[in-house]
Backbone as a ProteinNet text record, in pm:
[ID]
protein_1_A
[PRIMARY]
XXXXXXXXXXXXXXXXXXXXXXXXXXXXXXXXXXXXXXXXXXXXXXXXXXXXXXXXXXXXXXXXXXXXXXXXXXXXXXXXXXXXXXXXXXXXXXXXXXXXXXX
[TERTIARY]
1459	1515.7	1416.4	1296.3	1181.2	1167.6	1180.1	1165.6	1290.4	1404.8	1501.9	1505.3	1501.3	1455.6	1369.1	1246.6	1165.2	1187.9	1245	1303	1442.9	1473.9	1612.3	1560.6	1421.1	1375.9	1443.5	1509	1521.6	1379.1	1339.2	1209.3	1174.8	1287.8	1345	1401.5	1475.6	1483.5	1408.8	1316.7	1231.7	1107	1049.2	1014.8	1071.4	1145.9	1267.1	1190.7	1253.4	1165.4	1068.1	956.3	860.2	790.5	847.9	804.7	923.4	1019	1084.6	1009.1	944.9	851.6	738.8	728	601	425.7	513.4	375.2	348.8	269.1	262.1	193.6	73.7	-8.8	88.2	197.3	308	321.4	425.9	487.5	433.3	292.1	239.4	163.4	156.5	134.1	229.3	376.4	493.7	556.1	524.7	557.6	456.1	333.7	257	286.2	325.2	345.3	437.2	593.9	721.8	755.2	660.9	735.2	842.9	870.7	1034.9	1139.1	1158.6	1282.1	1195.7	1098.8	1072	956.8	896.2	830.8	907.6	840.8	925.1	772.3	700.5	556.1	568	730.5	663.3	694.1	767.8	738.1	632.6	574.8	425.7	333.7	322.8	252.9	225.1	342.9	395.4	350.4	321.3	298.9	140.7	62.3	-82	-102.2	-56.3	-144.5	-183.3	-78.3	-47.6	-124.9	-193.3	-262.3	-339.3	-376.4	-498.7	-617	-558.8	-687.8	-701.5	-841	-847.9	-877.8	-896.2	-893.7	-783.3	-644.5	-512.1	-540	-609.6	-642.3	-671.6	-766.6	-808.5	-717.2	-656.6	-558.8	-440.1	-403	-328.9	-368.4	-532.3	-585.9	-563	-588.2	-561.8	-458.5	-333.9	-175.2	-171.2	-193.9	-187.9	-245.9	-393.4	-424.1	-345.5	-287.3	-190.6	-75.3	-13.5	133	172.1	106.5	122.7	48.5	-55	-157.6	-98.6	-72.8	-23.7	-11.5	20.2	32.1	-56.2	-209	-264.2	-362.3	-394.9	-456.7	-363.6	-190.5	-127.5	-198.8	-189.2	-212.8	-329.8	-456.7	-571.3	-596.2	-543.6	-546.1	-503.6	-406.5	-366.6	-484.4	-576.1	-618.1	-773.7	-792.8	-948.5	-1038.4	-999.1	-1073.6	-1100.8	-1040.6	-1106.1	-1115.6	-1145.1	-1227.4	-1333.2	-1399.2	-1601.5	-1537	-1593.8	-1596.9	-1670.8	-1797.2	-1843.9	-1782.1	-1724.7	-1643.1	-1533.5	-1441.1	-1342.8	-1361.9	-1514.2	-1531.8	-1573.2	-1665.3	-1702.2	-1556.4	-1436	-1363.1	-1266.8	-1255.7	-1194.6	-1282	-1410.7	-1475	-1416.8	-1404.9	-1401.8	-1229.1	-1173.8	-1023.5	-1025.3	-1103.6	-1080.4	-1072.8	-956.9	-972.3	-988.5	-1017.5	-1069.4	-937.4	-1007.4	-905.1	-859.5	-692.5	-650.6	-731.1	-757	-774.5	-681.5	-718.8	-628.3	-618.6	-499.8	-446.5	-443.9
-587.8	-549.6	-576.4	-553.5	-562.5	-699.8	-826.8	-961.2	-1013.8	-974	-1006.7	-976.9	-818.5	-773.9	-897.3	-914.8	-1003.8	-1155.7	-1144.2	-1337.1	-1322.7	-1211.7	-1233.3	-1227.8	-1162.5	-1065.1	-966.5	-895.3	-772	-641.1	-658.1	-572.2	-406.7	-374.1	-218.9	-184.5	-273.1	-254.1	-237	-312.1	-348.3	-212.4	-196.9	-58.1	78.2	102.6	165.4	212.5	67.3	58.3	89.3	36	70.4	204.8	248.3	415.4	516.3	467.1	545.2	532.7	411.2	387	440.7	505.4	534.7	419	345.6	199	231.7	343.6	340.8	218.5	166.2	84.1	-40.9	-77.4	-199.3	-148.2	-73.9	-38	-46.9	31.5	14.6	-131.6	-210.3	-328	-415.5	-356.3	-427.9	-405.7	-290.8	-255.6	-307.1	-373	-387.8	-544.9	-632.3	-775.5	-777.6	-679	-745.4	-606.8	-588.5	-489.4	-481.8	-572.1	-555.7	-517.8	-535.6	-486.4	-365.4	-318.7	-248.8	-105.3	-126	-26.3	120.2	180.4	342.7	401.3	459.3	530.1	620.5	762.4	824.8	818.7	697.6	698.8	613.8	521	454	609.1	688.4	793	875.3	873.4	963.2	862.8	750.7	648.6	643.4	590.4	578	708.4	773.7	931.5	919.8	879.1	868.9	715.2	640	500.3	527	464.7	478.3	309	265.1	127.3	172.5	224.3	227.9	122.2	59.2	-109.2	-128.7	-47.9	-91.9	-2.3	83	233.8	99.8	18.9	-100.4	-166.8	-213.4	-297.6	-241.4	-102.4	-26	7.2	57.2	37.6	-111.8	-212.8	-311.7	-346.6	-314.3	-323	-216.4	-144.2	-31.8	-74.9	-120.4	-153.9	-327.8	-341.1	-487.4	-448.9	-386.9	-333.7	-206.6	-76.5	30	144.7	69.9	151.9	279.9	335.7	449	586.1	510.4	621	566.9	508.9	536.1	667.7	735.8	854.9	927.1	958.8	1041.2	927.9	795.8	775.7	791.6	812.9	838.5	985.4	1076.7	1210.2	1211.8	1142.6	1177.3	1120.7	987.2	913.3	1003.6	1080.3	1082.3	1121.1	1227.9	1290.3	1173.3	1050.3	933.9	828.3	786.4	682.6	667.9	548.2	576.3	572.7	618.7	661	576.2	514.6	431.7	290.2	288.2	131.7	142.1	256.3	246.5	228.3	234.2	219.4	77.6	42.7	-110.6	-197.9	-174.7	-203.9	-249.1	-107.4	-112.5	-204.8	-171.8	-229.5	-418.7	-453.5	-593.2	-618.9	-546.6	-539.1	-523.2	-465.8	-423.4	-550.8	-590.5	-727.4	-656.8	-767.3	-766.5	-752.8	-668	-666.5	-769.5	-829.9	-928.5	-938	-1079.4	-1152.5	-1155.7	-1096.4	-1098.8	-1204.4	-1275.6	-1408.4	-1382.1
-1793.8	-1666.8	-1553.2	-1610.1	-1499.2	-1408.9	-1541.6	-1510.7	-1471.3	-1483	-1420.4	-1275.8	-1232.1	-1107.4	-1042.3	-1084.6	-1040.9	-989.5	-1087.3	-1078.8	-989.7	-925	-860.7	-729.6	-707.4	-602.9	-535.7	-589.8	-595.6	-577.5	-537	-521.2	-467.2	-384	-392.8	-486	-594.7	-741.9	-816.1	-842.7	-920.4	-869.9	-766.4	-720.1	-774.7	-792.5	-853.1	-980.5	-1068.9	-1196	-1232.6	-1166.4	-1202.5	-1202.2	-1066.4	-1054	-1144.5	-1216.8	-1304.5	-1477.3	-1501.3	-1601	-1602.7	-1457.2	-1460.5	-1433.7	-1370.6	-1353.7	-1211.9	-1203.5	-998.7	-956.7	-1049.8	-999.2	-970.6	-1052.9	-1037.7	-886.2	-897.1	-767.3	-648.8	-656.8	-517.9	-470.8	-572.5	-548.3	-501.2	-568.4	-503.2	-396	-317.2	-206.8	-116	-117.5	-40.9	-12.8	-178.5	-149.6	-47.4	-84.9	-44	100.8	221.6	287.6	353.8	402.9	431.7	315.3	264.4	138.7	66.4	24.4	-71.7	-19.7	82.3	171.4	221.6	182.3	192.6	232.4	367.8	367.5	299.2	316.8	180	44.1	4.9	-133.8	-176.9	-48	-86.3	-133.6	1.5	-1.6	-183.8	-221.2	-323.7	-438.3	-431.4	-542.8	-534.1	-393	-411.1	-460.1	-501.9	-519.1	-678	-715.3	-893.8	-904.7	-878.3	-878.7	-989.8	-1069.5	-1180	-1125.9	-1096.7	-1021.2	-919.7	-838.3	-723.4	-606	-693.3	-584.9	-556.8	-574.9	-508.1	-329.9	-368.8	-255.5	-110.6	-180.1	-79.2	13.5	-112.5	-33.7	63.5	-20.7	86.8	205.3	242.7	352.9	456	375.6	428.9	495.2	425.7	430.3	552.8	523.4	706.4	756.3	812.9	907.7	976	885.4	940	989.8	903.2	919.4	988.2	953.3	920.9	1026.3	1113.8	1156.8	1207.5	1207.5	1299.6	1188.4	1064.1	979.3	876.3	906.8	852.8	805.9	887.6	861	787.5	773.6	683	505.8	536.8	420.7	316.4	427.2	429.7	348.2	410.1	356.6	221.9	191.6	32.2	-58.8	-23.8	-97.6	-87	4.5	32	-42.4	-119.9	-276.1	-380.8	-357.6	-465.1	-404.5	-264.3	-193	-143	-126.7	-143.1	49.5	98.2	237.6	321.1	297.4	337.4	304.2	188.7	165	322.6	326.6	386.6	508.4	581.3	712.8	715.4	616.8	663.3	646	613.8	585.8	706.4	747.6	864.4	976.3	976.8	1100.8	1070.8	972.5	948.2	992.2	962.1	998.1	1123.7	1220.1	1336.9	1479.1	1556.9	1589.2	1766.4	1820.8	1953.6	2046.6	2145.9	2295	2336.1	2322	2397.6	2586.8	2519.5	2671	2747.3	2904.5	3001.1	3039.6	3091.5	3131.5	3305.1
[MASK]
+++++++++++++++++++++++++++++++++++++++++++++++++++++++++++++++++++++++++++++++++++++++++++++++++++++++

């Protein structure tokens, strides 16, 4: 069912799946590839919590500061008891882009 989902792209399906199997680490990886169809903040929220790789914690940082910024700090709070703190700032500083030039 999983690879069918997949191969149809179905991916709010397949999200579905995976967090009913119990694969948060699938899921929250698949909500981060595909955000238009499969992005929910709080069932991202409700999924990074249950993560067992914390290098997904990364990329979700990443994924908010592109997409998401505004509710990054709600996402922040759930994750903070298992992120190195100093990773997450040099992180951001590298993510962080410059003041549009006035024309």
């Amino acid at each position: 069912m999983l690879k069918a989902c997949s191969d149809q792209a179905q991916w709010s399906e397949l999200v579905f799946l995976y967090l009913h199997y119990d694969e948060f680490d699938n899921a929250a990886t698949s909500m981060i590839a595909h955000p238009i169809e499969a992005f929910e903040h709080v069932k991202f929220k409700d999924t990074i919590a249950k993560v067992t790789n914390t290098e997904i914690f990364y990329k979700a940082i990443d994924f908010y500061l592109k997409q998401q910024p505004l509710l990054l700090n709600d996402l922040l709070a759930v994750m903070s008891q298992r992120l190195d703190h100093v990773r997450v700032i040099s992180q951001a500083r590298r993510r962080e882009r410059p003041p549009p030039i006035p024309t």
